[in-house]
N, C-alpha and C positions, 0 to 999 in steps of 0.2 A: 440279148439274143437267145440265153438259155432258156429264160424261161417262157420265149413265145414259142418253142421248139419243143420243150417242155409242155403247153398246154395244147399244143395240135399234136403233139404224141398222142394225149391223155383224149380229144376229141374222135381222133379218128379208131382208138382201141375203144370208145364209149358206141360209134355208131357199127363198126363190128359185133359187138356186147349186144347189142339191141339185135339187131339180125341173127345170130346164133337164140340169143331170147324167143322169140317170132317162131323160130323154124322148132326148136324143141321146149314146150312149155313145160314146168316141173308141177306135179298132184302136188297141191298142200292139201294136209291134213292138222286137225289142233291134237298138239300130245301138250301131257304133261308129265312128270317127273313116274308116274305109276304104268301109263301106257306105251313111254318110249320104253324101245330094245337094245337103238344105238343113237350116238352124240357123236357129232363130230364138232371139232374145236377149233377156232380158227384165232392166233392170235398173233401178236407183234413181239416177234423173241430178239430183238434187237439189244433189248433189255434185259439182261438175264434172270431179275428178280421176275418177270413175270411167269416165267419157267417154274416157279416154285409157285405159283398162283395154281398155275393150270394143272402140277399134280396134285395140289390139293382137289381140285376143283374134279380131277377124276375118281381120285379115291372117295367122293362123297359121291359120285355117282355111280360105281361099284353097289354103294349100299344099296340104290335101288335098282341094282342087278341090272344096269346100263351099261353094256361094251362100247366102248371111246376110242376114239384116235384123233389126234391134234397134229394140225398142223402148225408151225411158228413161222410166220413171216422176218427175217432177218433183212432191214432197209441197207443192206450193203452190195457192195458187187460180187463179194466170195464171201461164202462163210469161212467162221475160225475154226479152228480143231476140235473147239471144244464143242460143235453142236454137233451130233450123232446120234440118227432116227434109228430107231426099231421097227417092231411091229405096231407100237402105241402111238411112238413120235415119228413125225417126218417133220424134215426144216427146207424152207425155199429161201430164196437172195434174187435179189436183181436179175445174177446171170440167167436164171432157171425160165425168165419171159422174154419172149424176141421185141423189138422196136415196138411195138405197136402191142404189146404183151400176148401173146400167143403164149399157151402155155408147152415150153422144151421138155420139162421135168416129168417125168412117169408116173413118180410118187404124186407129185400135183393134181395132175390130171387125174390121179386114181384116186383122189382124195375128193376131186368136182365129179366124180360119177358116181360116188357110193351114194346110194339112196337111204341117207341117216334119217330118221327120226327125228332128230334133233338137230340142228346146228346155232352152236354156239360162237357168237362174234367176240371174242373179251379184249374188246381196245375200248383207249379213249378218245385217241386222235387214229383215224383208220385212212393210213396210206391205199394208192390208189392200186397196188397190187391185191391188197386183202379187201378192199370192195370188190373188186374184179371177179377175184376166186369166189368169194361170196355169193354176187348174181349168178355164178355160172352154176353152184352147187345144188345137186338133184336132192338136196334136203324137204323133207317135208314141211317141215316148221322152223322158222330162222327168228332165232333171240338174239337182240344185243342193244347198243347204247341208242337212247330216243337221239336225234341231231344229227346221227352221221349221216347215214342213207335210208330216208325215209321210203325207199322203193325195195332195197333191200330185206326187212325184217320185218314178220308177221306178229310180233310183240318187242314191243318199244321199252325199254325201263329208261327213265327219267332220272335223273341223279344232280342232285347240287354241284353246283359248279366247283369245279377244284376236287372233287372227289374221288378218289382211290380207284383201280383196278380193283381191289378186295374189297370194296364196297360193292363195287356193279356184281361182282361174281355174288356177292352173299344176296344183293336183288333178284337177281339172273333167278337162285334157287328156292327163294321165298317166293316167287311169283310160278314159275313151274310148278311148287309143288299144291299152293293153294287153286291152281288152274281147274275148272272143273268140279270141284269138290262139293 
């Protein structure tokens, strides 16, 4: 019974999705690693090791004088103590979407209207909260893993099967920065 309740959650916040889509469509534009200014990050902090991905993954964008801000998806109902955003970081959970994921959280919501340059997706399995956030993000350019949501990302990277988050990131930057060139 969970999980037919579970996928008419996920149906009716998918035909919402589509209608908010419709009514405001996002400019894309092709950046790559020389002509983006900002990157926004979007990943699964459920994991703690991938929090150490993603500051690598900023301070290499630093180098090309990219200002970033990540958000981490935490697949729980509360987060723990130990995740605490800044100005760099925000963290979302479960509680931060209503039923049918409407976005509660400010930080969230401020993170789906900054019109980044860049958005970055760094999962490998992408829960259907970080798709969500994802469509909804006024990004101009959306990178991330070929398979999860091909309506989602405007370049795909392709990755062997079983392959690392720190692989996809080191594609993610290989392919940004040969973009163009």
């Amino acid at each position: 019974m969970s999980n037919f309740i579970h996928k008419l959650r996920e149906k009716v916040a998918l035909y919402k999705l589509n209608g908010l889509l419709k009514k405001s469509p996002r400019q894309k534009h092709l950046h790559n690693l020389k002509t983006a200014g900002t990157a926004g990050i979007l990943y699964d902090a459920t994991n703690e090791s991938h929090h150490a991905i993603v500051k690598n993954l900023i301070k290499e964008l630093k180098e090309y004088n990219i200002e970033s801000n990540a958000l981490g998806f935490i697949d729980k109902k509360k987060r723990d103590d130990n995740y605490i955003g800044d100005s760099t970081y925000s963290f979302a959970c479960r509680s931060d979407f209503s039923f049918f994921y409407n976005i509660k959280k400010e930080a969230v919501q401020s993170f789906v209207d900054k019109p980044f340059h860049l958005l970055i997706v760094l999962v490998n399995n992408q829960p259907f909260a970080i798709d969500y956030i994802g469509q909804l993000s006024k990004a101009e350019f959306k990178v991330g893993k070929a398979g999860l949501d091909n309506d989602l990302f405007d370049l795909m990277i392709e990755l062997k099967e079983g392959s690392e988050l720190q692989e996809l990131k080191k594609q993610i930057m290989h392919y940004l920065n040969i973009l163009n060139n």
